[in-house]
N, C-alpha and C positions, 0 to 999 in steps of 0.2 A: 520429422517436421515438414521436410518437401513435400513427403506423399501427402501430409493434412491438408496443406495449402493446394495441390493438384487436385485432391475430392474437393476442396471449400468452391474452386474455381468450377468444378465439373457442376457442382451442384449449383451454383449460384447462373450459371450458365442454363442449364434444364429450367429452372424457375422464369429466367429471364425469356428462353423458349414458349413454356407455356402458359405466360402469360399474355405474349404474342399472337399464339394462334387466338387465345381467347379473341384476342381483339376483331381477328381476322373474321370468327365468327358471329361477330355481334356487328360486322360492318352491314348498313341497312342499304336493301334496291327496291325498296318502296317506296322510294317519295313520292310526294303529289304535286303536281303543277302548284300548287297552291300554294303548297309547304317552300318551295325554292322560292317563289315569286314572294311569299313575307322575307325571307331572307334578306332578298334584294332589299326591300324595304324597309330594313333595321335602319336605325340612328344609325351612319358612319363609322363612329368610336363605336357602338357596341357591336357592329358586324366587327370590324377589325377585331376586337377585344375575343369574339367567341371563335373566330378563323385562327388568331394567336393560340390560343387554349385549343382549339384541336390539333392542331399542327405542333404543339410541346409535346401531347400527349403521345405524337406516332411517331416523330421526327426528330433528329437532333437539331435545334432550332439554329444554331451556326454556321452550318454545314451547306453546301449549293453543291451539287451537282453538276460537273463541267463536260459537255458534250460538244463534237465537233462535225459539223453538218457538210458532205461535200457533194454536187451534181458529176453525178458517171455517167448520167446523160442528159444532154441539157436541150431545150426547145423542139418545135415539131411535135408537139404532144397534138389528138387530135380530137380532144376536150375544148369545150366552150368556158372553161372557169373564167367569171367574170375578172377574177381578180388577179390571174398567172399570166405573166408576161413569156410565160411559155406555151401559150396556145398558138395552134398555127392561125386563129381570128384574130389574135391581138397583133397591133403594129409597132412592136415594141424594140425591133431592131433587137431582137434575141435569134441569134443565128445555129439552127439544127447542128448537133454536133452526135456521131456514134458512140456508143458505150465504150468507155474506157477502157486501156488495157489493162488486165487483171494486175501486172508489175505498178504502173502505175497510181493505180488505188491502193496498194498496199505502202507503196511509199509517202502518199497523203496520210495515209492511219500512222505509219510509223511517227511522222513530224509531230501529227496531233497527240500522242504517247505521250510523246518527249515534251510537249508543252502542258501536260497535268490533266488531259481528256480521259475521263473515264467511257464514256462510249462515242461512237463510231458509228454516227449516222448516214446512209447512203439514197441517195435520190435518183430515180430514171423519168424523164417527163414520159410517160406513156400511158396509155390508157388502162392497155395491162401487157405483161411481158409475153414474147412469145417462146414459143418451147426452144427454140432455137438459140436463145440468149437465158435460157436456165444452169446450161451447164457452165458458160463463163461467172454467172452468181453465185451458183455455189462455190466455186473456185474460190472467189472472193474473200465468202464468209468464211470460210474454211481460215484463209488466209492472216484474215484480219483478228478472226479470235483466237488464231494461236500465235500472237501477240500480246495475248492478255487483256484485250478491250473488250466491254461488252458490243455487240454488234445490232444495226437495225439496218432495214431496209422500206423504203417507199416506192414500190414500183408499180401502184393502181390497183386494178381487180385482179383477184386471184383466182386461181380454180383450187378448188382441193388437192388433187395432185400437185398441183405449183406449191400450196402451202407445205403440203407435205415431203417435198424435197426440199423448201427452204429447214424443216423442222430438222430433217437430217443431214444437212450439214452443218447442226447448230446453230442456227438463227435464232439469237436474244427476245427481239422485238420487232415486230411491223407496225409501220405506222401508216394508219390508212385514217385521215381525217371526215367526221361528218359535218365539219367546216360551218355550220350555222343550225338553227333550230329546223324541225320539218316544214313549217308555214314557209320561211322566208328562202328555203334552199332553191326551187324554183325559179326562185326572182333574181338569183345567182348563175344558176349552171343548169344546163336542158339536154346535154348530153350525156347524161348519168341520173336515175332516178336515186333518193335517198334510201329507198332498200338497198338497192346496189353496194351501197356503202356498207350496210348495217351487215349484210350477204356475207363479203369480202372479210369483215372483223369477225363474224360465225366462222368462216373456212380456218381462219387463223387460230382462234380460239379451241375449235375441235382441233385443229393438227399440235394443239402443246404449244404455241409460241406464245410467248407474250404482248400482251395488245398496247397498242401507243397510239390514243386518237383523241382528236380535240378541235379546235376550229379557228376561226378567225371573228374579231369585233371588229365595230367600226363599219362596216359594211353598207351603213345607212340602214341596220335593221333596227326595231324599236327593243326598249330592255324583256318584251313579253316574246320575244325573240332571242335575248339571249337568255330568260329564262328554258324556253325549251332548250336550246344545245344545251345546258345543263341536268336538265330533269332528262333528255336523252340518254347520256354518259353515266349518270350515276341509278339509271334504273336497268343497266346492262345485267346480264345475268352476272357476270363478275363484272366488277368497276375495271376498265382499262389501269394498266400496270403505272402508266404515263398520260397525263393530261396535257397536253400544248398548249399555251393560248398565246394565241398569235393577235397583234395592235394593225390592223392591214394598214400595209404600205402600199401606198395609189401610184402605182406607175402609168405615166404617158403613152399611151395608146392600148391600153387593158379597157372595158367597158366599164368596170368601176373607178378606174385612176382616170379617164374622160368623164364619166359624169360626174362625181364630186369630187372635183378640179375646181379649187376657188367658190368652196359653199363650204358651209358651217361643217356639215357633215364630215368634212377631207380629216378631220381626224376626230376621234374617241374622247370626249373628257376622260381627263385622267383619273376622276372619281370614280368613276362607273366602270373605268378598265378595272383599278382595282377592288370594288364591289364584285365583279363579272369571277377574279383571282380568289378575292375571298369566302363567295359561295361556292366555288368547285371546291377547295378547299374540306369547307365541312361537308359540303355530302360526300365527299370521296377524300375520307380521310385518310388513308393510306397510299393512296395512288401520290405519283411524284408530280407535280404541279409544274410545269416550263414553261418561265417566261422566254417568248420565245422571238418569233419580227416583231419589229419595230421599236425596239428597243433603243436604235442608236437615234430614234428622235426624244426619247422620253429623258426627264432631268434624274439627277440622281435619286432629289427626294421621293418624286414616284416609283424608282425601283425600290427605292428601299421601304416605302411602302406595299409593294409586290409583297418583297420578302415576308413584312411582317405579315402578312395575310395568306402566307403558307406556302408561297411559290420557292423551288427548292432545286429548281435546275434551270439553266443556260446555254446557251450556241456561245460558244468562243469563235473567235476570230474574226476578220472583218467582211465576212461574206456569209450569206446564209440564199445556196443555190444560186440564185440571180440578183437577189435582194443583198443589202447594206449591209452591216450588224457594226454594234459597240467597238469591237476589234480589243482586243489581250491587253496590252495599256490603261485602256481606258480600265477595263473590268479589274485588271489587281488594281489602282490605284481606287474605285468604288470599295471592293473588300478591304482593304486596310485600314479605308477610311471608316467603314462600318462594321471592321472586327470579326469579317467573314470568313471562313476557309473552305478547299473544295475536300470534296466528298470522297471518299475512298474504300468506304466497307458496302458491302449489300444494301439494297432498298429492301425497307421493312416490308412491304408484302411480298415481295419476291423471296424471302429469307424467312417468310411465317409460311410461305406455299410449299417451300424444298422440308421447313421443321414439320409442317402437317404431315407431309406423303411418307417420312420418315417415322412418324407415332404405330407403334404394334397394333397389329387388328385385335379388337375383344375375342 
C-alpha cells in the first residue's frame, strides 16, 4: 500500500512537472506595443479580472513572496539617476559609506531568515563593481546561500567575467533594473545609455543567472511610457525571473523629488500603479511580480489590489536601501487581515527551468 501511494505521488508529481514546462513553452515574447497599450486600456474590473486569471493559473494565489533588501554599500555612486538619493549630484544628505564587512552581511541575512525572508537581496550604489571588490562578493554569496536563502545582487554593469564569477559562487538572481520605458529613460539618467542596461541583463543571462529587472512609475512619465517598460520586459528573449515595480519615492534633493515636489505628479494614481501591476502580470505570466518602494505611502486597499492583479512578492522590513518601506507589523497584520501567507516552495519558472533541463534528450 505505501509503495502504491509513493508511485501515485511520483506520478502525479511528473504530470504536475509537465504540465509546467508546457506552460513555460507557450509563454509569449512577441508582444506589440499595441497589444500592451489595449491592455492598459481595458475596463478596470476586466484588466483586474484577466491579471486575476493569469496569475491563478501560474501562481498559488495566497502565497506573497517575503524578500529582504539590505545596502553593503551605500551613497557615492557616480550615476546621474534622477530619482537615487544615492548619486553623488543629488543633495540628499546620503553620506558614502564602504562595502560591508563580509561578517557583517551575513549577519543581516541570518536576522532576515529568522524573520520568514525567503531571499536575500544585496545593494552596492556603483556604477559597476570593480575587480577588486569581487572577491569579498563572492565570499558573501557563498555565505548567505548556505544559509538557505535564495540570494540576489545589484551592483550596476557587469562584465561577463564579473557575471561569471557571480554565477560560480551561486548567485540566484541579478537585478539590474531598466527603470522606465526607452523614450522616457533619457529624460531620467544620462549617464548610462538604455543598451547598457539591456547589455548588463545579456551578461547575466548568458552566465546562467537569473534575471530580476523592472522599473519605477510615477516619474512624471505618460502611461505610453509605462507601456514601453513593459513591452520592454516581456519581449526579452526569456521574461526576467522577477519583475519589481517600484511607486517612486521623491526624496528632497534627487532631481525628480525637487521637480515634482508639490505638483500633481509627486505621486502615481493608484489606479494606474495598479493597471501598470496588472499588465506585467499577463504578459509575464510566470515571472514573480514585486511590489516593491513606495509601498509604505500606499493604503491597504491598493495593496491588496496589487495582489489581486498578480503581484506576489515584497521587501520586508522598514528600510528599503535608503528609502522607507511598510516595516514587519504593518505587513502581517495586512496579511491576516487579507488571508495571505508567505511563500516557501520554488517560483514556478524557476522550478519549470531546473524540470526542463532535467527532461531526457530524444
Amino acid at each position: 500500500m505505501k509503495c502504491s501511494c509513493l508511485i501515485g505521488r511520483s506520478l502525479a508529481h511528473a504530470r504536475t512537472a509537465i504540465l509546467r514546462i508546457d506552460k513555460l513553452t507557450q509563454i509569449r515574447t512577441d508582444w506589440t506595443r499595441e497589444e500592451v497599450a489595449e491592455l492598459f486600456d481595458l475596463p478596470f474590473t476586466e484588466l483586474l479580472f484577466r491579471a486575476a486569471t493569469v496569475h491563478r493559473e501560474n501562481h498559488p494565489p495566497e502565497q506573497i513572496q517575503l524578500c529582504t533588501l539590505l545596502s553593503i554599500k551605500t551613497g557615492g555612486c557616480p550615476e546621474d539617476c534622477g530619482y537615487c538619493s544615492q548619486s553623488v549630484k543629488a543633495d540628499s544628505g546620503v553620506e558614502a559609506t564602504k562595502l560591508m564587512e563580509v561578517q557583517s552581511v551575513l549577519q543581516r541575512a541570518a536576522q532576515a531568515k529568522d524573520q520568514g525572508s525567503q531571499r536575500f537581496c544585496m545593494g552596492a550604489a556603483w556604477r559597476n563593481p570593480k575587480d577588486r571588490d569581487m572577491p569579498a562578493i563572492v565570499e558573501i554569496v557563498k555565505g548567505v546561500r548556505a544559509m538557505g536563502l535564495e540570494t540576489c545582487m545589484t551592483l550596476g554593469m557587469l562584465t561577463p567575467k564579473q557575471a561569471d564569477m557571480l554565477q560560480e559562487a551561486g548567485l540566484d538572481y541579478y537585478n539590474h533594473n531598466v527603470d522606465t520605458g526607452p523614450e522616457y529613460y533619457e529624460r531620467v539618467i544620462s549617464s548610462r545609455k538604455y543598451e547598457d542596461r539591456l547589455d548588463t541583463l545579456k551578461n547575466v543571462r548568458d552566465a546562467g543567472i537569473n534575471v530580476c529587472s523592472g522599473g519605477i512609475v510615477g516619474m512624471g512619465e505618460t502611461r505610453e511610457d509605462r507601456v514601453g517598460f513593459v513591452h520592454t520586459l516581456a519581449t526579452l528573449e526569456r521574461h526576467p525571473e522577477s519583475v519589481p515595480v517600484n511607486a517612486l519615492v521623491p526624496v528632497k534633493g534627487t532631481v525628480l523629488g525637487d521637480m515634482l515636489a508639490d505638483t500633481p505628479l509627486a505621486k502615481i494614481d493608484d489606479i494606474e500603479f495598479v493597471r501598470t501591476v496588472a499588465v506585467a502580470r499577463i504578459c509575464m505570466p510566470m515571472s514573480m511580480v514585486r511590489l516593491s518602494a513606495g509601498r509604505e505611502s500606499m493604503s491597504e486597499a491598493t495593496q491588496a489590489l496589487c495582489f489581486l492583479a498578480g503581484a506576489n512578492s515584497i521587501f520586508t522590513g522598514d528600510k528599503l536601501l535608503t528609502a522607507p518601506n511598510a516595516g514587519d507589523d504593518s505587513d502581517g497584520a495586512l496579511f491576516a487581515k487579507l488571508g495571505l501567507t508567505a511563500m516557501h516552495g520554488e517560483e514556478p519558472m524557476r522550478a519549470c527551468r531546473v524540470e526542463q533541463s532535467m527532461e531526457p534528450a530524444e
